[in-house]
C-alpha positions in Angstrom: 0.0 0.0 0.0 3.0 2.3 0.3 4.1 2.1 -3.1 0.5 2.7 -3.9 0.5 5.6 -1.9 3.9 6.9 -3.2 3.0 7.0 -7.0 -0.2 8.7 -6.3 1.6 11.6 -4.6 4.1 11.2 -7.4 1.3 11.6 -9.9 -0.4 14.2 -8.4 3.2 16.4 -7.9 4.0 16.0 -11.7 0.5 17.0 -12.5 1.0 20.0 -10.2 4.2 21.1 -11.8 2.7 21.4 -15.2 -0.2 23.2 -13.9 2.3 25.4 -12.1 3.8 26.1 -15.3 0.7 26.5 -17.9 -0.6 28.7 -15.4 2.3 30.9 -15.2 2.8 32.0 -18.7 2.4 35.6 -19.5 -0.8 36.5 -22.4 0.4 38.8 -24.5 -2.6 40.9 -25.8 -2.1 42.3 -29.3 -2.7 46.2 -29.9 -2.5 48.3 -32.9 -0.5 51.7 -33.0 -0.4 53.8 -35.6 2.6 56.1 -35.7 3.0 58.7 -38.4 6.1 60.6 -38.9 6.6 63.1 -41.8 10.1 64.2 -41.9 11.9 66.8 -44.7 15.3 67.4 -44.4 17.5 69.2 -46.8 21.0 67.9 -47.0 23.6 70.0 -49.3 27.1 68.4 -49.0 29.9 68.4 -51.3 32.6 65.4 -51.2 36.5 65.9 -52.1 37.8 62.9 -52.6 41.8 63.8 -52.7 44.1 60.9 -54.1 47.7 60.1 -55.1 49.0 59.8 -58.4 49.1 56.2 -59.7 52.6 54.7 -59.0 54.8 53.0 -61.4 56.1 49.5 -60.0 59.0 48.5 -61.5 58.3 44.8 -62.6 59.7 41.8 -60.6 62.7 39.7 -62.1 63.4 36.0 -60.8 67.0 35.4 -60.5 66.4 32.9 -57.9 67.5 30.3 -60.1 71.5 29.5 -59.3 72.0 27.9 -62.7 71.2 31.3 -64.9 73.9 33.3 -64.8 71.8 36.9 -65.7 70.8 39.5 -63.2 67.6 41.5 -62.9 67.8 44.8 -62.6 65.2 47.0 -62.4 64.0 50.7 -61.6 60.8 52.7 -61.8 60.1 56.5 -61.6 56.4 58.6 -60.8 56.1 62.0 -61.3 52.7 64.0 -61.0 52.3 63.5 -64.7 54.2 60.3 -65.9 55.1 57.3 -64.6 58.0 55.2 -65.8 58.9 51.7 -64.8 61.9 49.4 -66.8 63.3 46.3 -66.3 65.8 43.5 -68.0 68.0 41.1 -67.8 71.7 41.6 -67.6 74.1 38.5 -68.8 77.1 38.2 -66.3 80.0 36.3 -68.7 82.7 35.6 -65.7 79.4 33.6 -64.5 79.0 31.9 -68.2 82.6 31.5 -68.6 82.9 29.4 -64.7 80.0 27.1 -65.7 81.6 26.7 -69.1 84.7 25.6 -67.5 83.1 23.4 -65.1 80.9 21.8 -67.4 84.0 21.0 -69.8 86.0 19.6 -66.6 82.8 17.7 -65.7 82.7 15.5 -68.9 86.6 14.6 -68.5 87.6 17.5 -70.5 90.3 19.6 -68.3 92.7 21.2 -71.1 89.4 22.1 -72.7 88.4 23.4 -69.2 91.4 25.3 -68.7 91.1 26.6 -71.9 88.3 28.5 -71.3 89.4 30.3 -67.9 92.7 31.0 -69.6 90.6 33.4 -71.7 90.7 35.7 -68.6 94.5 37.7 -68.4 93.8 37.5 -65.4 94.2 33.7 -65.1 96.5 33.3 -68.2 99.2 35.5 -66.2 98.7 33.7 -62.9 99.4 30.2 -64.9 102.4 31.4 -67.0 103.8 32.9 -63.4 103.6 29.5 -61.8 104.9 27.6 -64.8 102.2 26.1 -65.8 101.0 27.7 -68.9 97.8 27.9 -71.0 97.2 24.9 -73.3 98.2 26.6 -77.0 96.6 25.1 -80.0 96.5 21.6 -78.1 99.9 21.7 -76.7 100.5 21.9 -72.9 103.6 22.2 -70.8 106.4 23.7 -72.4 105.4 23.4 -75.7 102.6 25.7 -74.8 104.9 28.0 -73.6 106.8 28.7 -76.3 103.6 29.1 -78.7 102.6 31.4 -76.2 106.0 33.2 -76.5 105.9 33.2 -80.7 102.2 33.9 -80.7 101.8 36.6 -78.3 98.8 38.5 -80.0 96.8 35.3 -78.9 97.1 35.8 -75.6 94.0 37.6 -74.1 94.6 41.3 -73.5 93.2 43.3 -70.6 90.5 45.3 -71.3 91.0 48.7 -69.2 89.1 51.3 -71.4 85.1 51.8 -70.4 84.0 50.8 -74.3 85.9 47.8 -74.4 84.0 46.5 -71.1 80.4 48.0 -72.4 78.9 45.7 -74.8 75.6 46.1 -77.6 73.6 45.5 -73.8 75.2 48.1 -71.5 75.5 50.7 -74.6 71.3 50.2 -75.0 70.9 50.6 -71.5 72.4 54.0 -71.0 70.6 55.3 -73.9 67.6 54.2 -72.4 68.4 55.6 -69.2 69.6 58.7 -71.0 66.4 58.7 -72.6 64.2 58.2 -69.3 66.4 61.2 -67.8 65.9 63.5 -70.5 62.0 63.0 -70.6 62.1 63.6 -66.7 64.0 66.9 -67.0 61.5 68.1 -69.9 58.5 67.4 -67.3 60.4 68.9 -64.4 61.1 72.3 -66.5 57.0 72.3 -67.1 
C-alpha cells in the first residue's frame, strides 16, 4: 500500500508542476498603433575625394635560379604627370665562362676546361707565373709555352678602357636611361 500511496503523490506532484507552469505563462494581448512621422530634411554636402597619383612599380625579375647566370635589374620612376617603370636582364659572362669551364671539366675535358678560364688575363698570367701555362693550339707544358712566346697576339689582352667593357647590352641601357632622364628633365622644367 506504500508504493500505492507513493505513486499517487508522485502523480499528483507531476500533475501540479505542469499546472504550475501552464498557469504561469504571460498573455500577450495584441494592440495596434499607428505612428506617423513626416520628416523633410534638406541635406547639401559636397565630397572631395583627394588621391595620389598612380605609382609605377618597376616589374619583378626572378634570379632565384643559381643555374642562370643573368641578373635583374630594375627601376621605376612617378612624377605627378608620368610614370615610368623598366626592367631587364643583364648577362654576367665571368658567370658563363665558370659554368663553361666546369661543365668541360665535368665531362673529362680539363685542357678544354682550362682553356676556357685562360681566356681571362687574369688567369692566363697567374698560370704562366707558376709555370704552368695555358694549353696553346693543343699543346700543354712547355710546348705551350713557347707558342705562347711566338704567338703573343693570342694571348687575351686586358681590357682597361670603359667601351671595351660596355657591350651592344650596356651601350642600349644608358641610352635608355639617357632617354628616361631626358624626358624627366623636360616634365620637371614644365
Amino acid at each position: 500500500m506504500l508504493n500505492y500511496i507513493r505513486i499517487d503523490d508522485m502523480n499528483r506532484f507531476i500533475i501540479a508542476l505542469f499546472a504550475l507552469i501552464f498557469a504561469s505563462t504571460s498573455v500577450y494581448a495584441q494592440t495596434e498603433d499607428k505612428i506617423t512621422t513626416d520628416n523633410t530634411s534638406k541635406i547639401d554636402s559636397k565630397t572631395t575625394v583627394t588621391s595620389p597619383p598612380p605609382s609605377a612599380i618597376s616589374p619583378t625579375i626572378n634570379s632565384s635560379n643559381s643555374d642562370l647566370c643573368t641578373i635583374g635589374v630594375a627601376g621605376a620612376v612617378q612624377t605627378q604627370i608620368l610614370g615610368l617603370s623598366a626592367g631587364k636582364t643583364v648577362r654576367d659572362m665571368n658567370c658563363e665562362k665558370l659554368k663553361n669551364a666546369k661543365t668541360l671539366y665535368d665531362m673529362g675535358m680539363k685542357v678544354a676546361a682550362v682553356s676556357v678560364m685562360c681566356q681571362d688575363k687574369r688567369v692566363f698570367d697567374a698560370m704562366m707565373h707558376a709555370g704552368t701555362p695555358c694549353p696553346y693550339d693543343g699543346l700543354i707544358g712547355a710546348e705551350a709555352k713557347a707558342g705562347w712566346q711566338n704567338d703573343e697576339e693570342k694571348a687575351p689582352k686586358e681590357e682597361n678602357t670603359v667601351r671595351s667593357v660596355m657591350d651592344d647590352d650596356s651601350t642600349i641601357t644608358l641610352i635608355g636611361g639617357g632617354i628616361v632622364l631626358g624626358l624627366l628633365t623636360i616634365l620637371s622644367i614644365l
